[in-house]
C-alpha positions in Angstrom: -1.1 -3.2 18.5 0.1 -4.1 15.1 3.6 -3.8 13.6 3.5 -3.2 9.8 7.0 -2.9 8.0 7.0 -2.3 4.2 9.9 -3.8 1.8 10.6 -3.5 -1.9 11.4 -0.3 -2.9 14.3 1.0 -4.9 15.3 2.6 -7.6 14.1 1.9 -11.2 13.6 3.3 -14.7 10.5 4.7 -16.1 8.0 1.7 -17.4 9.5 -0.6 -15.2 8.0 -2.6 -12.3 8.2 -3.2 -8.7 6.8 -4.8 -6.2 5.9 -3.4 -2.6 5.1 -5.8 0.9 4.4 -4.7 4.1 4.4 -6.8 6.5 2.2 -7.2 9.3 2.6 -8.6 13.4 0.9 -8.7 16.3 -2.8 -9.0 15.5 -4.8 -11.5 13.5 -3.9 -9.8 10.1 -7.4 -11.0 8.8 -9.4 -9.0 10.4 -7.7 -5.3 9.4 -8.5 -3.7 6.3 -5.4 -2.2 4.8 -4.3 0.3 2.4 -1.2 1.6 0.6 -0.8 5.8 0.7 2.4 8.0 -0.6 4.1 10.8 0.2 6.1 12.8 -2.4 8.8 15.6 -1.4 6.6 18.6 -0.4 3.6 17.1 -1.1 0.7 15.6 1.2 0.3 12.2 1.7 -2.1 10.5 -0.9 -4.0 7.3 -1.1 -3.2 4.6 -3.8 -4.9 1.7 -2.6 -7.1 -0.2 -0.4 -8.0 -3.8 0.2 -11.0 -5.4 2.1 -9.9 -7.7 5.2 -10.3 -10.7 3.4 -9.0 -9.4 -0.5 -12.6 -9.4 -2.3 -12.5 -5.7 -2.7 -9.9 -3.3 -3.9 -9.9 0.2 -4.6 -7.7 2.5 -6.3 -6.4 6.3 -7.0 -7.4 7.3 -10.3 -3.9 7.7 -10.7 -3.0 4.2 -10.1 -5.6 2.5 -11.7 -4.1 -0.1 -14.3 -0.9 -0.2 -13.6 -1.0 -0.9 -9.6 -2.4 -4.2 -8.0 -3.4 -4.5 -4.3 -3.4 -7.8 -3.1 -3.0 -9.9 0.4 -2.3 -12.9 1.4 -3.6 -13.8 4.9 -1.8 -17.0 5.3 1.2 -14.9 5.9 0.3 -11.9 7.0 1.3 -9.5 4.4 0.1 -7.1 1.9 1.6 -6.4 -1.7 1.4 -3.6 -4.1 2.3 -4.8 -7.8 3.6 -1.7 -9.6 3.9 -1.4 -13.3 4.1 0.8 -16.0 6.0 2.9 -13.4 6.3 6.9 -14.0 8.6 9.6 -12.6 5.5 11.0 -11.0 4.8 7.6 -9.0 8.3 8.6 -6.8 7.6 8.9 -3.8 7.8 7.0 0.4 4.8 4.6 0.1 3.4 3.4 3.0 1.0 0.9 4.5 -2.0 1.2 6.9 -4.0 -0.8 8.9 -7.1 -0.8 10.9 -9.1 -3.5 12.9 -12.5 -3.8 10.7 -16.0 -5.5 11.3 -16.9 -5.1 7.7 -15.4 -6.4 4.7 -14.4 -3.3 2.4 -11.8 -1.0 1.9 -11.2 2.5 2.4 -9.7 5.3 1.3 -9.3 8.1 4.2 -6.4 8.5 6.0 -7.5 9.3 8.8 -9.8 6.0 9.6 -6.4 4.3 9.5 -5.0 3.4 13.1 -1.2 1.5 12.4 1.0 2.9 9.9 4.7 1.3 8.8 7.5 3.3 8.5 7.6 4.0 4.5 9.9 2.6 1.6 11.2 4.6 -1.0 10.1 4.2 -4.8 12.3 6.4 -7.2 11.8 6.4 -10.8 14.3 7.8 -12.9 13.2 9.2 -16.8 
């Protein structure tokens, strides 16, 4: 089992930043590829980002790209989303995934995901 818990959210002003953690207990952290997905009100739950097990490859929602930054830090087992540029369309619960991976790269389906934290709410204001 792993335990992921995400941190960081709040509430913040159009073009400004934040930045998300999750994380991560229970397993060697190194060895899951993880990912960052939202959920607006209403709306399905959408990927933003993914990073390889051990941070050489990252891939983003079109969305995203150029403003967010996925990066990890294994040492301490946690994850971080660097948001900038923010918009009132980025509001929304983000979350964290995990799953145990034999190959280094990320991935962008829900559904190969195994461990998911509970969410953090980003609101951005106009």
């Amino acid at each position: 089992q792993v335990q992921l818990v995400e941190s960081g959210g709040g509430l913040v002003q159009a073009g400004d930043s934040l930045r998300l953690s999750c994380a991560a207990s229970g397993r060697t952290f190194s060895n899951y590829a993880m990912s960052w997905f939202r959920q607006a009100s209403e709306k399905e739950r959408e990927f933003v980002a993914a990073i390889s097990r051990s941070g050489g490859s990252t891939v983003y929602a079109d969305s995203v790209k150029g403003r967010f930054t996925v990066s990890r830090d294994n040492a301490k087992n946690t994850m971080y989303l660097q948001m900038n540029s923010l918009k009132p369309e980025d509001t929304a619960v983000y979350y964290c995934a995990a799953r145990y991976s034999n190959r280094d790269y990320p991935d962008s389906d829900p559904s190969w995901y195994d461990y998911w934290g509970q969410g953090t709410q980003v609101t951005v204001s106009s």
